[in-house]
DRENPA-3360 file (N, C-alpha, C; in nm, 2 decimals, always signed):
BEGIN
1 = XXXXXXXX = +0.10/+6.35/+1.66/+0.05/+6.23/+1.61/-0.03/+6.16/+1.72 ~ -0.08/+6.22/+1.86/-0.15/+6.18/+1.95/-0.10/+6.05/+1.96 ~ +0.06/+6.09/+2.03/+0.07/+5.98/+2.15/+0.12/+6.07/+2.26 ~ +0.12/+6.01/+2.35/+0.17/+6.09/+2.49/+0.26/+5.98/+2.52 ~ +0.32/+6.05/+2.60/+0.48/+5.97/+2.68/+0.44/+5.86/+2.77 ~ +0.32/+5.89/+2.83/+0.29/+5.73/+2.92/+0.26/+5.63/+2.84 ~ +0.25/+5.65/+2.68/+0.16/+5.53/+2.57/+0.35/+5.46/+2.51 ~ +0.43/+5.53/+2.56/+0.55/+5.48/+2.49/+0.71/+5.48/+2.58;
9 = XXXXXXXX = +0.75/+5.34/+2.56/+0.85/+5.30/+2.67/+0.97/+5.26/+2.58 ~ +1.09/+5.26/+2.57/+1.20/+5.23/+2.57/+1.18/+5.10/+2.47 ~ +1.19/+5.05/+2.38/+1.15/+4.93/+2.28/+1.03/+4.93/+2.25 ~ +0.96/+5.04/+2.19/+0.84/+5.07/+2.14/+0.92/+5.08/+1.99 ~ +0.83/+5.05/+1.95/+0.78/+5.01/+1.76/+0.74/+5.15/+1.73 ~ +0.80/+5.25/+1.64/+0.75/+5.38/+1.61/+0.81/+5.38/+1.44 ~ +0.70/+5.42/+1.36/+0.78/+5.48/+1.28/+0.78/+5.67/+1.30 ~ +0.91/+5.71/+1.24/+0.96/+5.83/+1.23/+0.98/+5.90/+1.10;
17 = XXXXXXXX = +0.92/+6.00/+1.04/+0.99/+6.06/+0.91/+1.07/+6.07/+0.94 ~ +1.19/+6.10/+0.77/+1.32/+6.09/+0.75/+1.29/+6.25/+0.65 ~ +1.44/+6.34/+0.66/+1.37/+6.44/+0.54/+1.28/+6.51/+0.59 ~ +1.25/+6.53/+0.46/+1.15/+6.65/+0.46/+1.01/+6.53/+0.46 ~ +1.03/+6.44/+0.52/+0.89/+6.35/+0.58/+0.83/+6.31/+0.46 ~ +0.85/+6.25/+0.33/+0.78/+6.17/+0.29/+0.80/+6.05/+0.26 ~ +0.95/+6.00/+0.33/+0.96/+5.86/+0.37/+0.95/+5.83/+0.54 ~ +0.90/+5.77/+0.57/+0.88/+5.71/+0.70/+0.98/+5.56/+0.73;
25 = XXXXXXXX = +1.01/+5.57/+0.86/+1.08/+5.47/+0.83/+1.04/+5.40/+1.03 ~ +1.04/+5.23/+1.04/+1.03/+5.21/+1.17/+1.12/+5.18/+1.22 ~ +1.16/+5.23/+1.34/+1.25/+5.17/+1.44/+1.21/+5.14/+1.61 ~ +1.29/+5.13/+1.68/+1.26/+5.12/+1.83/+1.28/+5.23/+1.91 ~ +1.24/+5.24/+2.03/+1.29/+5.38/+2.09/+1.39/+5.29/+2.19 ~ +1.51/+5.36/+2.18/+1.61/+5.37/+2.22/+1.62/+5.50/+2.40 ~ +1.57/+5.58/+2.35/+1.60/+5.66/+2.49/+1.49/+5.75/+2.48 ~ +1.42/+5.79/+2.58/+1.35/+5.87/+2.64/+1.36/+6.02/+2.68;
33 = XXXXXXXX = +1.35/+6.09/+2.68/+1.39/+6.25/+2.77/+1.30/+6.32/+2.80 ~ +1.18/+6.31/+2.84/+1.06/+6.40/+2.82/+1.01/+6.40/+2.69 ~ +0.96/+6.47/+2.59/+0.94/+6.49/+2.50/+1.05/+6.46/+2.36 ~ +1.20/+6.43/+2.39/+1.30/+6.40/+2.30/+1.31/+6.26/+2.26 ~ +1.31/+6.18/+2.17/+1.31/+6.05/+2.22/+1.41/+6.03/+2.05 ~ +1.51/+5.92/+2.11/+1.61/+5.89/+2.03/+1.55/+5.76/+2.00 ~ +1.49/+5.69/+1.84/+1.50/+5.57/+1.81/+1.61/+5.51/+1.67 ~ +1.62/+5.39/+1.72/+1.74/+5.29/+1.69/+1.63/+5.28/+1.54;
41 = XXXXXXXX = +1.77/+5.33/+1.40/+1.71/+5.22/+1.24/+1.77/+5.17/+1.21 ~ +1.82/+5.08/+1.31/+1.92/+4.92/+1.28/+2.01/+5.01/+1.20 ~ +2.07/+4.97/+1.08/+2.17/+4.99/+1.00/+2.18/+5.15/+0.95 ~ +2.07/+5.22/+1.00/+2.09/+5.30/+0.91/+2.12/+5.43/+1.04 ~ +2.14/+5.36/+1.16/+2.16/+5.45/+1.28/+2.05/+5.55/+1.32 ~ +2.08/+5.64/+1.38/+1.95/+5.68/+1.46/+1.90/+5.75/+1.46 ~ +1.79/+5.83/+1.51/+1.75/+5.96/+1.50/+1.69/+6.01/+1.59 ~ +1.69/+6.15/+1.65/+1.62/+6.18/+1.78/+1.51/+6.26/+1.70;
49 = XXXXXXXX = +1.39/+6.28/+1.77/+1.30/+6.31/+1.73/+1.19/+6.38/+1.81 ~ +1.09/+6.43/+1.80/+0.97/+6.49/+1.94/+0.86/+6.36/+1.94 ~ +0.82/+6.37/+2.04/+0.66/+6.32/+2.08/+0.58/+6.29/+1.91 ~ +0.58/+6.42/+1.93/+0.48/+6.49/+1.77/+0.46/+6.47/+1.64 ~ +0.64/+6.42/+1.68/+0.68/+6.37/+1.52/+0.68/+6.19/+1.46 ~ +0.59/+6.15/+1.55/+0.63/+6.00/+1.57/+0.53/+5.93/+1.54 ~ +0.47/+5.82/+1.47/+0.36/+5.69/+1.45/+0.38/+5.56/+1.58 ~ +0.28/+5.53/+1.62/+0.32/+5.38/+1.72/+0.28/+5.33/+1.65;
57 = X = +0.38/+5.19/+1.61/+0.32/+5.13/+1.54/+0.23/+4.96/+1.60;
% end
């Protein structure tokens, strides 16, 4: 989804599909690993995710 890892830090605004990706949903990024990035959906808990798979919002 053309972002690269220098465009996104640790409390970045992303939304992430859920599923088989036709709900999207936003959260924050919570943790970083190279290309693995874990974001926070408040109540609905978290999800780790790729680079690839992700919207900045």
């Amino acid at each position: 989804m053309n972002n690269e890892s220098g465009d996104l830090v640790i409390g970045s605004l992303v939304e992430v599909p859920l599923g088989d990706g036709d709900i999207w949903r936003f959260g924050w990024i919570t943790e970083i690993d190279g290309e693995r990035l874990v974001v926070d959906l408040g109540r609905d808990g978290h999800v780790t995710t790729s680079l690839d798979q992700i919207r900045r919002l």
